[in-house]
C-alpha positions, 0 to 999 in steps of 0.5 A, a space after each residue: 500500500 502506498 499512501 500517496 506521499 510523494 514527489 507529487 505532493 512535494 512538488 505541489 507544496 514547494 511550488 505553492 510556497 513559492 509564492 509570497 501571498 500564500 496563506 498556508 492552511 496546511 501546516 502546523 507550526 502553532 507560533 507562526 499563528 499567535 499560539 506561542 509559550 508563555 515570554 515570563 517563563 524565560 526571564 532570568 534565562 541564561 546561557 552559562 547554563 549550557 553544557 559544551 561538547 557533546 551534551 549528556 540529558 540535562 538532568 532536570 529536563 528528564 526530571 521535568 518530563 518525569 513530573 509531568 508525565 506523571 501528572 498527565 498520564 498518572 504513571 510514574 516513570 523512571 528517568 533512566 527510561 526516558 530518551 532525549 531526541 532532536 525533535 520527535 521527528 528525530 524520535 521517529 527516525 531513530 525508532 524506525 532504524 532500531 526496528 529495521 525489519 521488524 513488523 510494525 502496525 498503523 492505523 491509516 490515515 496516517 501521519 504521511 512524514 513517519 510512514 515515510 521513515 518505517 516504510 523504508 525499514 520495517 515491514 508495515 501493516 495497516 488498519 482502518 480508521 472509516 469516516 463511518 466511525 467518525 476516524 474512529 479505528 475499526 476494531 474487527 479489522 484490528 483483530 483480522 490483521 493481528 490474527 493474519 499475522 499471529 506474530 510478536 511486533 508493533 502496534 502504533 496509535 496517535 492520538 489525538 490524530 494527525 491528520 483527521 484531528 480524531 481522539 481515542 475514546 476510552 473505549 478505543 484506546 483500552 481495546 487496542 491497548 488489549 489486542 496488543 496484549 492479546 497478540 504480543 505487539 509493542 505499543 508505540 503512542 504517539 501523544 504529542 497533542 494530548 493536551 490540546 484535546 476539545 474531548 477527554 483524552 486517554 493516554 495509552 502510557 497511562 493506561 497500559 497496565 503489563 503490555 510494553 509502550 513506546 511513548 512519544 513526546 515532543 515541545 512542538 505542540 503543547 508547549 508550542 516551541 517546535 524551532 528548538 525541535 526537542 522531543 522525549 520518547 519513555 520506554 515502558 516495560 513493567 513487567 521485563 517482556 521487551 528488555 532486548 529491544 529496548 536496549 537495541 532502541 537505546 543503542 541506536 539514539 546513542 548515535 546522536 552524540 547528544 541534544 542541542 543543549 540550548 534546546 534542552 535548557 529551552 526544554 527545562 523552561 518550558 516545563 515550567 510554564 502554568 497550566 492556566 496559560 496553556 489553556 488559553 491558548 487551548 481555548 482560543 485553538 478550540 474557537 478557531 476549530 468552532 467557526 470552521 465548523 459554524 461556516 462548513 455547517 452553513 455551507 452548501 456542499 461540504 461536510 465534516 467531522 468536528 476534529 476532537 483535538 489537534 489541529 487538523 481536519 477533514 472536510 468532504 467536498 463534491 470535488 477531486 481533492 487534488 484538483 480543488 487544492 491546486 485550484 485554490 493554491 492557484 486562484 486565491 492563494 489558499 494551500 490546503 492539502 488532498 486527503 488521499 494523500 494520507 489513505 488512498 482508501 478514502 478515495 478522492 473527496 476530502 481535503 486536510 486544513 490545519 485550523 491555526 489562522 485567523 476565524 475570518 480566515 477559516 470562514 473566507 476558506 469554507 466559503 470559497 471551497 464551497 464554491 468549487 472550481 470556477 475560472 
């Protein structure tokens, strides 16, 4: 299966950010758009905390996460088990090199960047999250595959999504958290939007009782800090059953002699900004997704599922996803991206935006999307 990232898109992407007027509704870099930390939390910064050389985990930046992967997730970690990357882009790409050849299971539609990394290392598999269930996973075809397989691997899950903005109810998380189980699979979850939920969210991390877990973290989104591109994975193993692989993962980040360690003292504030700052900023987020969602509500001819966390969201249209993205790339200088790029599956009916900008922004997008193609 190939799902669809490609030179295609590429190609689409860097010739419309060619242009100057662009108004791009397709990528999430949350500061760009207003979304940005707390500036109190860097008085008193200083630079002659850096370490020089090759730097080792700053130690009160794992004790940090420990802390507040605790108060997020409820589970007490060791700091032993936590790993430092270049962004979790770099965490991603590192866990795709420890398990080269190994089987590893995503649900699609998926975040197109990291199927890049595992198609080229692992042996991928997949499983369905339908429109029908409002992006939710298809369970029976969760089971069917692990059945086909009848083999130990990896189960990935991110949630909240990129790119449908679904959110794992209680439900969905604690069966797949169970067929993991059931079927011997590391659980990989990707969680780096948690707190930017609009519905309750359940973490896999805290609610994985024996079965093993890859979590994976970052400071791009809630703490909305991704130019100083740190992020965290925590190996979880309760119970011993995945020591040797997690020791070839720890091997493997080794080789990156260490974090930039501006960014990781950058990572230190961060952690320390309130709670009631982030909310705010989470509150004006879930505004913006409400006028989208008023303006595709009062449209003619599009339909969507509201996006329960993250930024992202598909909207059904009558037009072919690539045809009416280039059109409005072309005509009115809006970049959003085609839908099938992250499942073919879905066929050619949706289009991806990004939620970030401005409400009259949003609502001027709806309404020329609505209109479809004109020249």
């Amino acid at each position: 299966m190939d799902l669809g990232y490609c030179a295609k898109l590429d190609d689409f992407v860097q010739n419309a950010r060619q242009n100057p007027n662009l108004i791009d509704l397709s990528m999430c870099d949350p500061p760009r758009y207003g979304f940005k930390p707390d500036p109190n939390i860097f008085r008193e910064f200083s630079l002659k905390e850096l370490e020089y050389g090759y730097p080792s985990a700053r130690e009160d930046l794992v004790n940090g996460i420990v802390t507040r992967t605790k108060e997020f997730t409820g589970l007490r970690v060791e700091g032993s088990n936590v790993i430092i990357s270049s962004g979790l882009g770099g965490a991603f790409a590192s866990l795709a090199i420890a398990l080269h050849g190994q089987s590893v299971g995503i649900h699609t539609p998926f975040y197109s960047p990291v199927y890049e990394y595992f198609r080229n290392t692992t042996n991928l598999w997949y499983f369905r999250c339908t429109p029908e269930l409002e992006w939710g996973v298809d369970l029976d075809s969760l089971r069917t595959e692990l059945e086909k397989r009848n083999e130990p691997g990896y189960l990935m899950a991110i949630s909240p999504s990129n790119p449908t903005g679904h959110v794992f109810s209680h439900k969905e998380m604690t069966e797949i958290i169970n067929l993991a189980g059931e079927y011997n699979q590391i659980l990989i979850s990707d969680e780096v939007y948690d707190e930017m939920c609009f519905v309750p969210f359940t973490s896999a991390l805290g609610n994985s009782k024996d079965v093993p877990v890859i979590y994976m973290h970052g400071f791009s989104k809630v703490w909305r800090a991704p130019e100083i591109r740190l992020g965290f994975m925590i190996l979880h193993d309760p119970e011993e059953k995945a020591t040797n692989k997690f020791s070839e993962i720890r091997r493997v980040c080794k080789l990156a002699f260490g974090v930039n360690p501006y960014s990781q003292l950058m990572g230190t504030r961060l952690l320390k900004e309130t709670k009631k700052y982030r909310t705010e900023q989470f509150k004006e987020l879930r505004s913006r997704r409400d006028a989208l969602n008023d303006a595709i509500r009062n449209s003619a001819n599009l339909t969507s599922v509201e996006a329960k966390g993250a930024t992202y969201q598909f909207i059904k249209t009558p037009w072919n996803d690539w045809e009416i993205c280039q059109y409005l790339a072309a005509k009115h200088n809006l970049l959003v991206t085609p839908a099938s790029v992250f499942d073919q599956n879905i066929g050619h009916d949706y289009v991806r935006v990004v939620f970030l900008n401005k409400q009259e922004t949003l609502q001027e997008f709806v309404t020329l999307l609505d209109q479809g193609i004109n020249y």
